[in-house]
C-alpha atoms as an extended CHARMM CRD file, in Angstrom:
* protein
*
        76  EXT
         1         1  UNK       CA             46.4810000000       15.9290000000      -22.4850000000  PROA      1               0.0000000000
         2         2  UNK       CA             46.2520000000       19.5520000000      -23.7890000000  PROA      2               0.0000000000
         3         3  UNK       CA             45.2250000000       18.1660000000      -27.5160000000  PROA      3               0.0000000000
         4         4  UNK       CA             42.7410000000       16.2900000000      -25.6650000000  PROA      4               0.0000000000
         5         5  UNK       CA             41.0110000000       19.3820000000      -23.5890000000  PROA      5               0.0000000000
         6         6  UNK       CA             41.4670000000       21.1110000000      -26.7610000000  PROA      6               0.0000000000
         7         7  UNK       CA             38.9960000000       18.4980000000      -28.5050000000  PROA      7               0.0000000000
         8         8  UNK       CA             36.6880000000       18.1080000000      -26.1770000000  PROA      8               0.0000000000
         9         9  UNK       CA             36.1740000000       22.0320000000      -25.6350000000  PROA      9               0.0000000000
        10        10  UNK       CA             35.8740000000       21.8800000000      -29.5190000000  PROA      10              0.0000000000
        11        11  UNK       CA             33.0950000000       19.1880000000      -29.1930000000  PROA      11              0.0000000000
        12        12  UNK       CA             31.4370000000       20.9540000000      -26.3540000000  PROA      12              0.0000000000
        13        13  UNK       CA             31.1670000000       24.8180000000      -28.5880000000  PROA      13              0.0000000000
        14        14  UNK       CA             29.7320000000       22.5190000000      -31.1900000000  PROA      14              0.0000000000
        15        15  UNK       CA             27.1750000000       20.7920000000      -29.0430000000  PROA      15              0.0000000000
        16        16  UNK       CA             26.2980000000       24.3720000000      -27.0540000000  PROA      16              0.0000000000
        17        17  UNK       CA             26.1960000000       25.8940000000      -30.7650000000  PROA      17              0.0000000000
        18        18  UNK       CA             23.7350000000       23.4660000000      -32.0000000000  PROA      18              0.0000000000
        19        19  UNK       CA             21.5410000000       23.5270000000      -29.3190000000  PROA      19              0.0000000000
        20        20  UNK       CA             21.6380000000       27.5170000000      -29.0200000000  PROA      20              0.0000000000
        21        21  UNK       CA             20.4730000000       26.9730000000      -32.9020000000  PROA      21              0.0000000000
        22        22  UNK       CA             17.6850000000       24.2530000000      -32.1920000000  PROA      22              0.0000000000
        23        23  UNK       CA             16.4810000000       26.1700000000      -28.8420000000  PROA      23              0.0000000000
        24        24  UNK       CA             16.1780000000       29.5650000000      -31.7700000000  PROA      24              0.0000000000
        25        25  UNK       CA             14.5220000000       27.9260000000      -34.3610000000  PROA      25              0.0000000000
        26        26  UNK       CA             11.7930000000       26.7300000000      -31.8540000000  PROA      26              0.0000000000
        27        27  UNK       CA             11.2730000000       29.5910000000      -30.0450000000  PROA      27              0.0000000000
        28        28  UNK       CA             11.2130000000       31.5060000000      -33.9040000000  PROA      28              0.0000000000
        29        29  UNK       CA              8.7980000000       28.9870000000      -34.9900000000  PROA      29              0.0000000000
        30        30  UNK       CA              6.7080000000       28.9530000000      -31.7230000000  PROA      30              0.0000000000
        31        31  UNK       CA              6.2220000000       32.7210000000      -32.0220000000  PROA      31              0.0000000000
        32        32  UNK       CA              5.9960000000       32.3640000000      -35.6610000000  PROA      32              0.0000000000
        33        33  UNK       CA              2.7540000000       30.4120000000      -35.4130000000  PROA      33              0.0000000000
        34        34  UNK       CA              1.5240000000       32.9420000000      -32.4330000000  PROA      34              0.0000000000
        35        35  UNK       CA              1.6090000000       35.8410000000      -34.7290000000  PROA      35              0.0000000000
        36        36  UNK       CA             -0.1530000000       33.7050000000      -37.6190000000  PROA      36              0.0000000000
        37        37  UNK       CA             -2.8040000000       33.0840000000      -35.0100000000  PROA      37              0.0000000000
        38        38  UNK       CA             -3.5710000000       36.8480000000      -34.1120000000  PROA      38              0.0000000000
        39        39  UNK       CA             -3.1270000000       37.6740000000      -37.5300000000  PROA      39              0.0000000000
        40        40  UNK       CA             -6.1720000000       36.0090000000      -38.4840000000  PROA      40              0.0000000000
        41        41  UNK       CA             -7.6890000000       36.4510000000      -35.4200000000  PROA      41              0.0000000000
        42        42  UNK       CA             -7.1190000000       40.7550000000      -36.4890000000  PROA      42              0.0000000000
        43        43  UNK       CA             -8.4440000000       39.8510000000      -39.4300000000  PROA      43              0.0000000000
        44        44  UNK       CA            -11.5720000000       38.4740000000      -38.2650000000  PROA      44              0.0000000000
        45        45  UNK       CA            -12.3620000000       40.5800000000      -36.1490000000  PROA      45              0.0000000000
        46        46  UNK       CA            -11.7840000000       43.4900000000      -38.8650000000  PROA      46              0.0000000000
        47        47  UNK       CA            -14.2220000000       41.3220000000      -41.7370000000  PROA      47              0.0000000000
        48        48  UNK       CA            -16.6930000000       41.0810000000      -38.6170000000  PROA      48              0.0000000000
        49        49  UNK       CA            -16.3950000000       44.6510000000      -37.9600000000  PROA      49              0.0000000000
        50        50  UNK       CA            -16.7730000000       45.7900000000      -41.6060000000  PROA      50              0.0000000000
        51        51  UNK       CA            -19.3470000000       43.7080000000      -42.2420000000  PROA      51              0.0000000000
        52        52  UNK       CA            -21.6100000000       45.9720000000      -39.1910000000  PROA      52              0.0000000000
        53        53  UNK       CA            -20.0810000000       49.0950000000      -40.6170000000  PROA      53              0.0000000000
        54        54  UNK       CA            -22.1580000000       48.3410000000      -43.4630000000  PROA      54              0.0000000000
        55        55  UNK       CA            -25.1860000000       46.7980000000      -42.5180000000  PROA      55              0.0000000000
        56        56  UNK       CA            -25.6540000000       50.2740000000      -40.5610000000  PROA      56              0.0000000000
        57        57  UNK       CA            -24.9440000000       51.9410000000      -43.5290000000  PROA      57              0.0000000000
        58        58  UNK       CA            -27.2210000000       50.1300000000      -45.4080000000  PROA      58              0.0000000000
        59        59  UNK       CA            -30.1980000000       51.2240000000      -43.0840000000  PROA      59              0.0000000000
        60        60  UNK       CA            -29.1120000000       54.4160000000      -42.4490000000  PROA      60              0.0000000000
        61        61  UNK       CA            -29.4140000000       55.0580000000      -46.9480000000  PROA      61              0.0000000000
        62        62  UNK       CA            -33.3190000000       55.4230000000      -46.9620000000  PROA      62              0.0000000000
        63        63  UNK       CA            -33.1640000000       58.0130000000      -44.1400000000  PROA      63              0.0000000000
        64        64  UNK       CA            -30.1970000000       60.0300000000      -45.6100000000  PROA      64              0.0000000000
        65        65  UNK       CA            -31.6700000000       60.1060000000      -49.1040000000  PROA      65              0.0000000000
        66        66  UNK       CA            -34.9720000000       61.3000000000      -47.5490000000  PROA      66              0.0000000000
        67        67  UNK       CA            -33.4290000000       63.8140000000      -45.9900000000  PROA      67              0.0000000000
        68        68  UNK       CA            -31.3970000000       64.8780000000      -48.6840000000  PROA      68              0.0000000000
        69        69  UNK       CA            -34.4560000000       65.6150000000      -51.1430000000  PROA      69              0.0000000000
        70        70  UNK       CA            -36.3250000000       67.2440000000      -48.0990000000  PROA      70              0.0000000000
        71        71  UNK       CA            -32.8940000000       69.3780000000      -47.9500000000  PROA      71              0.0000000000
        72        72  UNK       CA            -32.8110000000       69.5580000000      -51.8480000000  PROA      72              0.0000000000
        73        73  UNK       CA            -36.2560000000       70.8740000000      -52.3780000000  PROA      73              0.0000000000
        74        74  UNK       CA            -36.7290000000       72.9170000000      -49.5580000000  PROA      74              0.0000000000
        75        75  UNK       CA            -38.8640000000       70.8710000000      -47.3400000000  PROA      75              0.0000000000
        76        76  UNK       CA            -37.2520000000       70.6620000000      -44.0280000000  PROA      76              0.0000000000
């Protein structure tokens, strides 16, 4: 009777054991894919951002340069 409760606690550490493992691995995986999703999400956002940052830029040259050779040659 005692070899018997022994063995079936035994079986019952090895089921809980497993399923703690499966119930890890999906939650790891599940967040996993989350954090691949904002990733590129953050990146997006940042190519998107970048991409104004220098379309301003790019219309703001013709100004600066102006400005600089008015600066330059003394014709503020």
């Amino acid at each position: 009777m005692i070899a018997a409760a022994r063995s079936e606690a035994d079986d019952l550490l090895c089921t809980a054991e497993n399923m703690a493992k499966t119930a890890a691995e999906q939650v790891y995986w599940t967040e996993r894919g989350r954090t691949e999703t904002e990733i590129a999400e953050l990146k997006r956002v940042a190519e998107q951002e970048t991409a104004a940052a220098i379309a301003r830029a790019e219309r703001n040259v013709p100004a600066a340069a102006d400005a600089i050779v008015r600066y330059v040659t003394g014709e503020q």
